[in-house]
N, C-alpha and C positions, 0 to 999 in steps of 0.2 A: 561596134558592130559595123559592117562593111555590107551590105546589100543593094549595092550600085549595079541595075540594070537586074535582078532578078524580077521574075514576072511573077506575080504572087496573087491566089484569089484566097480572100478570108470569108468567111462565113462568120454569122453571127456578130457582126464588124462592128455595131452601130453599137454597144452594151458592153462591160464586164472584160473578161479575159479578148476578147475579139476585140474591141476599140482600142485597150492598152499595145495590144501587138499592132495594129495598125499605126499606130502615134510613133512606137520604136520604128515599126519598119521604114515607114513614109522618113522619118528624120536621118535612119543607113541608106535609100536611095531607094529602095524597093522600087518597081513598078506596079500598083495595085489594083485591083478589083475586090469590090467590098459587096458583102452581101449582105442584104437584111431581109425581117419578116414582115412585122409590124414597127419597129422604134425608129423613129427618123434619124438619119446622120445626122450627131454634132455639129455645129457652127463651126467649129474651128478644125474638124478636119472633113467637112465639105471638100474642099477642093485638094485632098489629098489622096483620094483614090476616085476612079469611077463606081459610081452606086448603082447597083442592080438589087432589086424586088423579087423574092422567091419564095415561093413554100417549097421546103428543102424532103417535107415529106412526100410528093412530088413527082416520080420519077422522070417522068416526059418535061417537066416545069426545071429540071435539075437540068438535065442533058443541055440543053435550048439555053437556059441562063452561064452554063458554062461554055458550051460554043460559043455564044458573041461576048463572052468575057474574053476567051484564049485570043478571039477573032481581033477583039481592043489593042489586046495585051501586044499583040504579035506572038503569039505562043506562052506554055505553061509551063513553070519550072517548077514550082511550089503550091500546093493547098494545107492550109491552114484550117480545119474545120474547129470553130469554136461552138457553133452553134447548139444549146442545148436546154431543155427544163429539168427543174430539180422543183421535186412536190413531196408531200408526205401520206402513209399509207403504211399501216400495220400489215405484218404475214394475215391477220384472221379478219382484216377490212378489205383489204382490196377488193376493189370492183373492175369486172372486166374491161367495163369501158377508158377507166385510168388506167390500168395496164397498158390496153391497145395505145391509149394517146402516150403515155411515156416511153413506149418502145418503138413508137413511132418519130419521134421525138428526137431519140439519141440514139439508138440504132439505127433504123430505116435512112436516118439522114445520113447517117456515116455509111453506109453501104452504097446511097447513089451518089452523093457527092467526092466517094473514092472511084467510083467506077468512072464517073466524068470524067474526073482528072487525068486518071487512066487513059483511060482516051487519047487524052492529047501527048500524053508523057510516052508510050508504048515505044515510038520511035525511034525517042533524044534522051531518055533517063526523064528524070526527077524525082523532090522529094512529098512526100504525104504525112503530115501530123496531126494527128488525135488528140481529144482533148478525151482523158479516162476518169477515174479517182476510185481515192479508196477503198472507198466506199462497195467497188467493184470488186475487191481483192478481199476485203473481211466481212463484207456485207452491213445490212442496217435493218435495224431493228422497226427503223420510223421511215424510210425511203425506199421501201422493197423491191420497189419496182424500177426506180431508180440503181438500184443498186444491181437489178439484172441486167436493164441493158448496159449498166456501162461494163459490168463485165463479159457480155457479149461483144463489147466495142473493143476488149483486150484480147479476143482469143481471132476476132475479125482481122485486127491488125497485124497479128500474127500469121495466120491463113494468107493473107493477101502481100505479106511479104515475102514468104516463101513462094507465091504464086509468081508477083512480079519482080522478084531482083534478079532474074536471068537477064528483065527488060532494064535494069540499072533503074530500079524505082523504088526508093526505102518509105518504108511505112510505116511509122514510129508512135507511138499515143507518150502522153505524159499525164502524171496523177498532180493535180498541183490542190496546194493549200492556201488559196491568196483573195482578200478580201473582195467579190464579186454579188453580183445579181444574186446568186444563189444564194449566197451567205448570207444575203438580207432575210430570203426568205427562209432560213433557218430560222433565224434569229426571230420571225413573226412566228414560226410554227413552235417555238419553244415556249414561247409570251403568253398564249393563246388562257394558260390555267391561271390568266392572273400572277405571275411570276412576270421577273424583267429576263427576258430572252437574253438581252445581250448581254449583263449579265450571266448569267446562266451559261454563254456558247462562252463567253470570253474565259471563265474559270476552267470550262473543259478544251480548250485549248492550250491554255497556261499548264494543266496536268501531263495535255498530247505532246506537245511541242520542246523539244529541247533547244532547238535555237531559237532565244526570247521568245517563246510560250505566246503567240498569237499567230493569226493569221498574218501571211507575208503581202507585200506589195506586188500586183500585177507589173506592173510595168518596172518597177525596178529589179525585181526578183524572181519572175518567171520568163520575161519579155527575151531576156541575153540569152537564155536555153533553148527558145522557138529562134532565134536568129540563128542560134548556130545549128538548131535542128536543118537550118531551111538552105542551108549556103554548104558549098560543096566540102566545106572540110570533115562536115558529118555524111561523107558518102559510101564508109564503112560500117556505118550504125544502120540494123536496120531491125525490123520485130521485134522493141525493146518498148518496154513499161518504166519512164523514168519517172520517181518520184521528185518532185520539186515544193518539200514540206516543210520543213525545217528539222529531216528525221521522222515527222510524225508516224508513219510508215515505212521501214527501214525492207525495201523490196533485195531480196536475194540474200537475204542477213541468214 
């Protein structure tokens, strides 16, 4: 991967799929700006991007933290939003108040932290990528509400890149299957009746998964697709839902 001088802000950077993409970036050359909510940046990649503090549900808090990011950066090429919660909640439990916060969460945040970007991209191009999942495309039985917004975050993506690719600005999400924050907290929502969780996600993985039947590596095996999402040789791809599962969801089949 080659991302020598691009100007990059991640979201959700300090955790999960967002730290893994940071570590690749920061080692192709990226120029970075890292966002967090609550998790402290890593020891070891402290000094690999500038760290800015945001609630991303936020809008005025969004605008403001990405102004003096571009303002660092010298300008913005890429946003990377990783930022997101995965909880659980049956069709016949949900409660208003989970709802609001999960759609708050993973929609609202993709909405202003694409508009910022915007912002600074409207002039010069660049690219925008989402973090989706399948969850969004087939739905869930046990993450309802999870599973609305991030299919609202696939049809967002969509919208906003037919809206901005006149302005040469591609808006991309990807559904990835790779072992994260969230998966953890599957694997405790699964536990919960006295069963071993991990157990239990690992076997339905092994059924889901044609390429060796588990969850893949963030940074080995998702990290090379946000790089080339983010660098210009991807600047004919644009309102696309790429799966990155191992098959587990075979999108456009």
């Amino acid at each position: 991967m080659n991302l020598e001088g691009r100007r990059i802000i991640i979201t959700g950077a300090a955790t999960g799929i967002g730290l893994a993409a940071l570590r690749a970036f920061a080692a192709a050359g990226a120029q970075l700006a890292a966002v967090f909510r609550s998790s402290p940046p890593p020891e070891d990649v402290a000094r690999s991007a500038t760290w800015m503090q945001c609630d991303l549900t936020d809008r005025d808090a969004v605008f403001a933290t990405f102004d003096a990011a571009a303002a660092g950066l010298g300008g913005l090429d890429v946003l990377l939003h990783c930022a997101g919660v995965w909880a659980p909640a049956t069709p016949s439990d949900l409660a208003p108040e989970d709802l609001a916060r999960l759609m708050a969460a993973n929609l609202d945040s993709t909405v202003f932290t694409n508009q910022a970007a915007y912002a600074h991209m409207r002039a010069v191009g660049g690219a925008i990528i989402n973090i989706g999942s399948s969850e969004g495309v087939a739905g869930s039985a046990i993450s309802v509400h999870y599973a609305m917004a991030k299919g609202a975050v696939h049809t967002w993506t969509r919208s906003a890149a037919r809206a901005w690719g006149p302005d040469r600005v591609t808006v991309n999400a990807v559904a990835p299957c790779v072992d994260t924050t969230n998966a953890n907290r599957l694997r405790e929502h699964l536990g919960r009746g006295g069963d071993d969780g991990g157990a239990l996600l690992a076997a339905r993985m092994k059924a889901l998964i044609p390429l060796g039947g588990a969850f893949g590596d963030a940074e080995r095996d998702l990290a090379p697709v946000l790089a080339f999402l983010s660098s210009d040789d991807a600047r004919f791809i644009t309102g696309q839902l790429i799966a990155i599962d191992g098959g587990m969801r075979m999108l456009g089949a």
